[in-house]
N, C-alpha and C positions, 0 to 999 in steps of 0.2 A: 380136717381142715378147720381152723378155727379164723377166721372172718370180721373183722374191725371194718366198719361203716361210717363214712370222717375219718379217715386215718391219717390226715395231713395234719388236726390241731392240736395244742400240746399236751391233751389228754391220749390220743390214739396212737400221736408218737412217740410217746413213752412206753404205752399199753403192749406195743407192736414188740420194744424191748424186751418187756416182763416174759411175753409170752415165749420168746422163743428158751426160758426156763421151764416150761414145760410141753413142747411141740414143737418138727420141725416146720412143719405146713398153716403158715400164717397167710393171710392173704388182705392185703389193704386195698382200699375201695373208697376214690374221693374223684374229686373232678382233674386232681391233678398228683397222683399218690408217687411216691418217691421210698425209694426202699431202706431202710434202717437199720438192719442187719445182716442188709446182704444177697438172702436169700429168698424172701417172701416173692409172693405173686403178685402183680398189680392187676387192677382194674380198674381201668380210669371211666368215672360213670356219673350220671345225673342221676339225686337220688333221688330226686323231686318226680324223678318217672317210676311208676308201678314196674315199667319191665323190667328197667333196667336194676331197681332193687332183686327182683326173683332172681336176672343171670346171675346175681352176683350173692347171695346167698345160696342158690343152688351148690350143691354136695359139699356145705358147709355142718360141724357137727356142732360148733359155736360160734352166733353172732352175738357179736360187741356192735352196740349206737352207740357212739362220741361223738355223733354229728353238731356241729350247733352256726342253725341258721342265722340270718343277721339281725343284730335285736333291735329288733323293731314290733312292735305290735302287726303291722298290718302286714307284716312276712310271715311272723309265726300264725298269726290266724287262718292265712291260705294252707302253708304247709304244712303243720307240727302232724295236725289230724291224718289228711289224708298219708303224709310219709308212715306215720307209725301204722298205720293199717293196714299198708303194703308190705312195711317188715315182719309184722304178724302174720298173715296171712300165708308167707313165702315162707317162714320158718312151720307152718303149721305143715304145709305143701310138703316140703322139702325135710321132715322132721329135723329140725335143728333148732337146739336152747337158744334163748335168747339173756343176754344182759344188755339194761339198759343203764344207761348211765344218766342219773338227774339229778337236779338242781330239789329246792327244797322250796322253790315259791308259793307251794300248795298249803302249807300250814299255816292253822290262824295265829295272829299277830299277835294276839295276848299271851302267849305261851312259847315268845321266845326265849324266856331267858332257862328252859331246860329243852330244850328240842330235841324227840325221844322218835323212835318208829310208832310209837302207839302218839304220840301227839295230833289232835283233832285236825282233822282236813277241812279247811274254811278261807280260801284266798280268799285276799281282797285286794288282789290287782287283777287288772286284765289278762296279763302275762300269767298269771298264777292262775286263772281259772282253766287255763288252756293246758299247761304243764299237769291238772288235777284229769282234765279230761286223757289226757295221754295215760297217765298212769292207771286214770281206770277200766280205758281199753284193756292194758295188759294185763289187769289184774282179775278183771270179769273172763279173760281167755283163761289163763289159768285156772280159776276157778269152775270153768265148765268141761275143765280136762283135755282139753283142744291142745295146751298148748303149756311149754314147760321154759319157768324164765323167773328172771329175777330180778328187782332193782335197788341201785347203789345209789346212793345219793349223797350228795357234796355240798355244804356252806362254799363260800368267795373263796376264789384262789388264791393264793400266794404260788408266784412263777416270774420267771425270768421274762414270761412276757402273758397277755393278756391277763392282767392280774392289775386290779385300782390301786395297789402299794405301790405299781411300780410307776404306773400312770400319775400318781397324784402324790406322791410323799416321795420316793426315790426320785424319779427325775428331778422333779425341783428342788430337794438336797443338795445331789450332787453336781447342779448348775447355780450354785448358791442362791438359792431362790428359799423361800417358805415352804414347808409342805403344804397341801391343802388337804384336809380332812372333810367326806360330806358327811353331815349330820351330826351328832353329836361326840365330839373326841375325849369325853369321861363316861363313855358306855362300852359295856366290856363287847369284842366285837372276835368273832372265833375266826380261822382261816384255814383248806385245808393244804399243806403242799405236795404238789402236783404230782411228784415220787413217789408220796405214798397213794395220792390216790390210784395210780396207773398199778403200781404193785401191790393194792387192796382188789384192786379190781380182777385184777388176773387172775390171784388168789382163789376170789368167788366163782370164777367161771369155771377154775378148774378143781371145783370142791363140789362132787355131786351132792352133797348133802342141806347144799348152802341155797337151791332152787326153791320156787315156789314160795318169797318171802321178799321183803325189803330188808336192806341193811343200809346203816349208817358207816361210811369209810371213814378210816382214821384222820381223826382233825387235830391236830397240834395246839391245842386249847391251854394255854397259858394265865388265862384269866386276864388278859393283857386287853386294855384300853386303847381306843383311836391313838390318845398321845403316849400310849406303850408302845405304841410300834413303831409310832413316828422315834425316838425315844430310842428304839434297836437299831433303826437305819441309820439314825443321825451318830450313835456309837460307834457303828461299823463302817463308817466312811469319817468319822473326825470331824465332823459341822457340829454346830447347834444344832438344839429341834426345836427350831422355830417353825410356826406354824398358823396358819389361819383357817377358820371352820367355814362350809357355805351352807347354811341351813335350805330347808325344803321350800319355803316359797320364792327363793331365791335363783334357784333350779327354773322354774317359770320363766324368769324373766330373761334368765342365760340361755333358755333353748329357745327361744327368737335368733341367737347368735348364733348357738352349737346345736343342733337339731337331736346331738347323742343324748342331750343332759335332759329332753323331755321325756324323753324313753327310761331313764333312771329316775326320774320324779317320783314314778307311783312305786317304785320299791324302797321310799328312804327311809319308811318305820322301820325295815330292818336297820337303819344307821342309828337310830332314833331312838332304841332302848338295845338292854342289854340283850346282845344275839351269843346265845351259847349252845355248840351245839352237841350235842351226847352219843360218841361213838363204842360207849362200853359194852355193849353187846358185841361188835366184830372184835374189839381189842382181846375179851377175854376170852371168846370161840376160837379165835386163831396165833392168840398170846403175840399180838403187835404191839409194838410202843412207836407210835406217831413220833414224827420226829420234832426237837424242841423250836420252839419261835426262835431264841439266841440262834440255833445249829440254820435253819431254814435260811434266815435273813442272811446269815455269814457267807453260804453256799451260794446265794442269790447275786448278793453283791461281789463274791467273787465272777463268776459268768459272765455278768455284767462288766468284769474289768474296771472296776472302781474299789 
């Protein structure tokens, strides 16, 4: 049984896919899980409770997190810790691998413009110190032989939905509006799409050799700029890319209005120099080619029906 935790958002609905290339016994696990191919198991469950994490990894042989609570600081500072210490815990119980799926907020700023597995761990946001402490729960379990697992991690989406392209440059494209870019749109800016991440990820789970480490998923890294990508969309829908930037202390004063845009404030240094991020370790272990920013955007705006 291999076991996805969040299997409603567009990382676990896709994952749920992959998987059933290698297993028939999938089993998703969200507060309101819907089935994808048909034949998985559901278990519809609060993961924010320690038990109901254990039923639902019980006689599981691989759990997947793709969960992702509401971003907010003061959500994840209640939940991130205790959730992932329940999912340890229960995979310890229950002997079952864990992959977790994360984000990349934990690395220091000054080193993004190569973002590597060995790149120095130094957040300097709030959100980032919390995502460091989760990773090194998992990482100190492994490391004391308790406990067998692995982590994948992802630069910004590119997806047909939760994804800032689509939010902030696509929609207002294709409503003849400007795009709006935050932070700065001549900094090169990497993205991963959400295909490959969900079939990188599966990949790992179901690669015993690939435990006990961090990897970086394949990211579609083009060397392409804010107003590159504005640039692909505005191509592939026939507008202009017109466009206008909102820099970081600007963000301040919009989330008096929009409450979402304070919550994005203290991560805009990644907008704010070049964010590049370096998947050559998984690409050349498992001979993937990411797919291209042209092929991603085109795919995207198709779906989208534009």
């Amino acid at each position: 049984m291999q076991t996805i935790l969040g299997a409603s958002g567009s990382v676990g609905t896709l994952l749920a896919k992959e998987l059933a290339n290698y297993t028939d016994k999938v089993r998703l696990v969200s507060r309101n899980p819907i089935k994808v191919n048909g034949k998985e198991e559901l278990i519809k469950a609060d993961l924010s409770s320690a038990t109901e994490v254990d039923k639902a990894v019980a006689c599981s042989e691989v759990v997947y997190v793709t969960i992702a609570f509401e971003y907010k600081y003061k959500v994840w500072n209640e939940k991130w810790l205790p959730f992932i210490k329940s999912v340890v815990d229960s995979c310890i119980k229950h002997n079952a691998k864990l992959v977790f799926f994360d984000n990349i907020y934990m690395y220091d700023k000054n080193y993004l413009s190569d973002i590597n597995e060995n790149s120095p761990i130094n957040p300097s946001s709030r959100k980032g110190l919390i995502r460091m402490q989760v990773a090194d729960y998992i990482l100190n379990n492994i490391e004391t032989g308790k406990l067998t697992a692995l982590i994948a991690r992802a630069p910004d989406f590119i997806a047909a939905r939760n994804s800032i392209l689509i939010e902030t440059v696509y929609n207002n494209l294709s409503n003849g509006k400007k795009a709006r870019w935050l932070g700065d749109a001549v900094k090169i800016h990497d993205f991963i799409y959400v295909p490959d991440a969900a079939k990188a990820t599966a990949i790992l789970g179901n690669s015993p050799d690939a435990y006990n480490q961090v990897w970086h998923l394949p990211t579609c890294n083009g060397n392409l700029t804010g107003k590159g990508w504005i640039e692909l969309f505005a191509n592939e829908i026939n507008v202009e890319p017109k466009f206008s930037t909102t820099p970081a202390w600007m963000l301040g004063i919009l989330g008096i209005f929009i409450p979402i845009l304070s919550e994005v404030k203290e991560m805009m240094y990644q907008m704010e120099n070049d964010y590049i991020f370096n998947s050559q370790k998984f690409q050349k272990q498992f001979n993937f080619t990411p797919t291209k920013p042209e092929v991603a955007v085109r795919e995207i705006v198709r779906m989208l029906g534009k």
